[in-house]
Each structure stands twice: as structure tokens, then as C-alpha cells.
Residue frames relative to the residue before (quaternion, step in Angstrom):
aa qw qx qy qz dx dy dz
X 1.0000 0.0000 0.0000 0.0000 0.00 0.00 0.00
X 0.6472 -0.5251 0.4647 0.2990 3.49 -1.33 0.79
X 0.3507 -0.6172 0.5992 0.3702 3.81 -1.02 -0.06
X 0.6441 -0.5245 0.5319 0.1645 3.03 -1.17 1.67
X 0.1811 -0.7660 0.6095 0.0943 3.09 -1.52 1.24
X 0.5917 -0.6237 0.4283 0.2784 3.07 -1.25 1.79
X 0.6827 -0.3841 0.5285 0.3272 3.88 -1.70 0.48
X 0.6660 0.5250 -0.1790 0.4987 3.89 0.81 -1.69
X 0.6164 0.6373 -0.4383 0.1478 3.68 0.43 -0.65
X 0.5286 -0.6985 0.3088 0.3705 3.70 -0.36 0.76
X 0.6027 0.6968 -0.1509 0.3583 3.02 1.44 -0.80
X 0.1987 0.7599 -0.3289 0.5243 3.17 1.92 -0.37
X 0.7621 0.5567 -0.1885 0.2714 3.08 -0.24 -2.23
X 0.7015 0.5460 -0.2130 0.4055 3.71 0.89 -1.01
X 0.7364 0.3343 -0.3849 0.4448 3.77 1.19 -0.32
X 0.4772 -0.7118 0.5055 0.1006 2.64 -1.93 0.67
X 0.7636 -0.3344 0.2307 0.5019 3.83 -1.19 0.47
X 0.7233 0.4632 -0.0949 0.5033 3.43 0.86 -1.57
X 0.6062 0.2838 -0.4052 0.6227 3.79 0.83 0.00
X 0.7509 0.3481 -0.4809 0.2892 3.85 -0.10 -0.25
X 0.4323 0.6343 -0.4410 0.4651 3.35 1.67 -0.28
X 0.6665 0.4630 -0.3708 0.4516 3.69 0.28 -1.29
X 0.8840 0.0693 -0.2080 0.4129 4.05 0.36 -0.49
X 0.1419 0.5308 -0.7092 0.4418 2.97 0.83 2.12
X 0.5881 0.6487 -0.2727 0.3987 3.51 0.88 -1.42
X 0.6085 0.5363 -0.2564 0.5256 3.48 0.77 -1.34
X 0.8256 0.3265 -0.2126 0.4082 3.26 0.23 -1.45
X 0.4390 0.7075 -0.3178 0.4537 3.33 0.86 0.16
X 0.7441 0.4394 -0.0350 0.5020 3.07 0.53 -1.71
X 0.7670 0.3698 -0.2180 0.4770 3.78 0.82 -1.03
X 0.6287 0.5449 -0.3354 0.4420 3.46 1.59 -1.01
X 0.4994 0.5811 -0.5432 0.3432 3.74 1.20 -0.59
X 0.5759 0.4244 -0.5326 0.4523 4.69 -0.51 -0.42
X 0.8575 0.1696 -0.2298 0.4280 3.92 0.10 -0.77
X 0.5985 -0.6599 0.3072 0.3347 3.59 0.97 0.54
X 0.2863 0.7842 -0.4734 0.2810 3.30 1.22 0.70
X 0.4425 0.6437 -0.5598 0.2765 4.15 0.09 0.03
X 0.1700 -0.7053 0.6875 -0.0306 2.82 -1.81 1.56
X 0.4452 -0.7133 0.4965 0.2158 4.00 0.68 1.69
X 0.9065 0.2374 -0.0412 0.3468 3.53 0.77 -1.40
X 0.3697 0.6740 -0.5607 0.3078 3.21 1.62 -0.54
X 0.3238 0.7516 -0.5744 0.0184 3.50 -1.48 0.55
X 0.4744 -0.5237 0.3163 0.6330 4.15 -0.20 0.94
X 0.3975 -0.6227 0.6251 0.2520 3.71 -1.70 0.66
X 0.4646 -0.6322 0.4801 0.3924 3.44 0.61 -0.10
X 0.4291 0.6628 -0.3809 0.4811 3.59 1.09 -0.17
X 0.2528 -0.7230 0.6397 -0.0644 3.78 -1.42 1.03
X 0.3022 0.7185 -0.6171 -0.1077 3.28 -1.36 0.54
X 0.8246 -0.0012 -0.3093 0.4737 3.26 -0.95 1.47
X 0.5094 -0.4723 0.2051 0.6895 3.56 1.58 0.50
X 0.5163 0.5360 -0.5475 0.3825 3.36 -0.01 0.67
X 0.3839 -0.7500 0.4607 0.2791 3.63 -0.92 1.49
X 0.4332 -0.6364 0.5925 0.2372 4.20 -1.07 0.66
X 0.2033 -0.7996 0.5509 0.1258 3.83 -1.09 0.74
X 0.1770 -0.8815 0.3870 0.2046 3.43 0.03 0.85
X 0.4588 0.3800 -0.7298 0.3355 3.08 -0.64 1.59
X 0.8763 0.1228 -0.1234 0.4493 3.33 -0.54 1.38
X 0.2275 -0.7165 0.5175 0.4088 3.18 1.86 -0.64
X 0.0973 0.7396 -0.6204 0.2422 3.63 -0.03 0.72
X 0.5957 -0.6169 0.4495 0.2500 3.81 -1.21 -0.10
X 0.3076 -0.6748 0.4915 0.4565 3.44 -0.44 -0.42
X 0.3557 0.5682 -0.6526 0.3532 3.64 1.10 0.62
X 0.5628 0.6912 -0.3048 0.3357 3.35 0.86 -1.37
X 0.7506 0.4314 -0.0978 0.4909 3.57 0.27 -1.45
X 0.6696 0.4731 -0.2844 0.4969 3.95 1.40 0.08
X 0.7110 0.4901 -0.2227 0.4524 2.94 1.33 -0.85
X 0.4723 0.6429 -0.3280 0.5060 3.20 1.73 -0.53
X 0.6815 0.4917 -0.1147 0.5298 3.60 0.65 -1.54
X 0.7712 0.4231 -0.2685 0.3926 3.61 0.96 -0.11
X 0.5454 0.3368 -0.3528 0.6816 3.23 1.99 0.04
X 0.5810 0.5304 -0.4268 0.4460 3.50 0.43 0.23
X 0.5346 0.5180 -0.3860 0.5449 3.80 1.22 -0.60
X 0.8987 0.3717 -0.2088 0.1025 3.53 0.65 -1.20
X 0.4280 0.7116 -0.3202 0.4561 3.07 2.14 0.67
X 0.6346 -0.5536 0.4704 0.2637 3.40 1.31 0.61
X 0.6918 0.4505 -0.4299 0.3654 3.40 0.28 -0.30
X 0.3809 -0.7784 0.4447 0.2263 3.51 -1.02 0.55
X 0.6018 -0.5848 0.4308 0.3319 3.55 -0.81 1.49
């Protein structure tokens, strides 16, 4: 597995409403075999330190990559 991306990472900083939407979609789609589906997860429009907030739980978009990155690695197709 990849090293897990920290909450702080600048990189963070670079997506946009419309990219975290596209990998809700993703996550959606890949989370459906292990019952993973958030109906509502969707970017809140909400920021901290320029970094965009996912609403379920308010959570990061580190959160919502790392998720989508052990989900890429089971091979299973989205």
C-alpha cells in the first residue's frame, strides 16, 4: 500500500469542488461490492486552511483518497 496522505498535505490545496465530486462518484461506484456508499457524502463547500471539507462527517479530502486508494487495490473493477 501507498503511504497514506496526511489531512496537512499541501497538495490537498489544489482540488476543486468538481474534482472531489468526480471521486465521490468513483467512490461510490467502487465502494458499491463492499457496501461502502455515502447517498450524501458531497464537497461542503466549506475550507480549512484552503483545503476543501467532505461532508460526511466533515472529513478531508485526504480522507476520501485514502479510502479510494485501498479500494483501487483490491482489483476489483469500479
Amino acid at each position: 500500500m501507498n503511504t497514506p496522505l496526511e489531512s496537512h498535505d499541501p497538495y490537498l490545496r489544489t482540488y476543486t469542488e468538481p474534482e472531489v465530486s468526480a471521486l465521490l462518484l468513483e467512490l461510490h461506484e467502487r465502494g458499491k461490492p463492499f457496501g461502502i456508499q455515502w447517498g450524501s457524502a458531497a464537497p461542503n463547500g466549506s475550507t480549512i486552511d484552503g483545503r476543501l471539507l467532505v461532508d460526511f462527517g466533515d472529513t478531508s479530502v485526504a480522507t476520501l483518497l485514502n479510502l479510494l486508494a485501498l479500494l483501487r487495490e483490491t482489483g476489483r473493477p469500479a
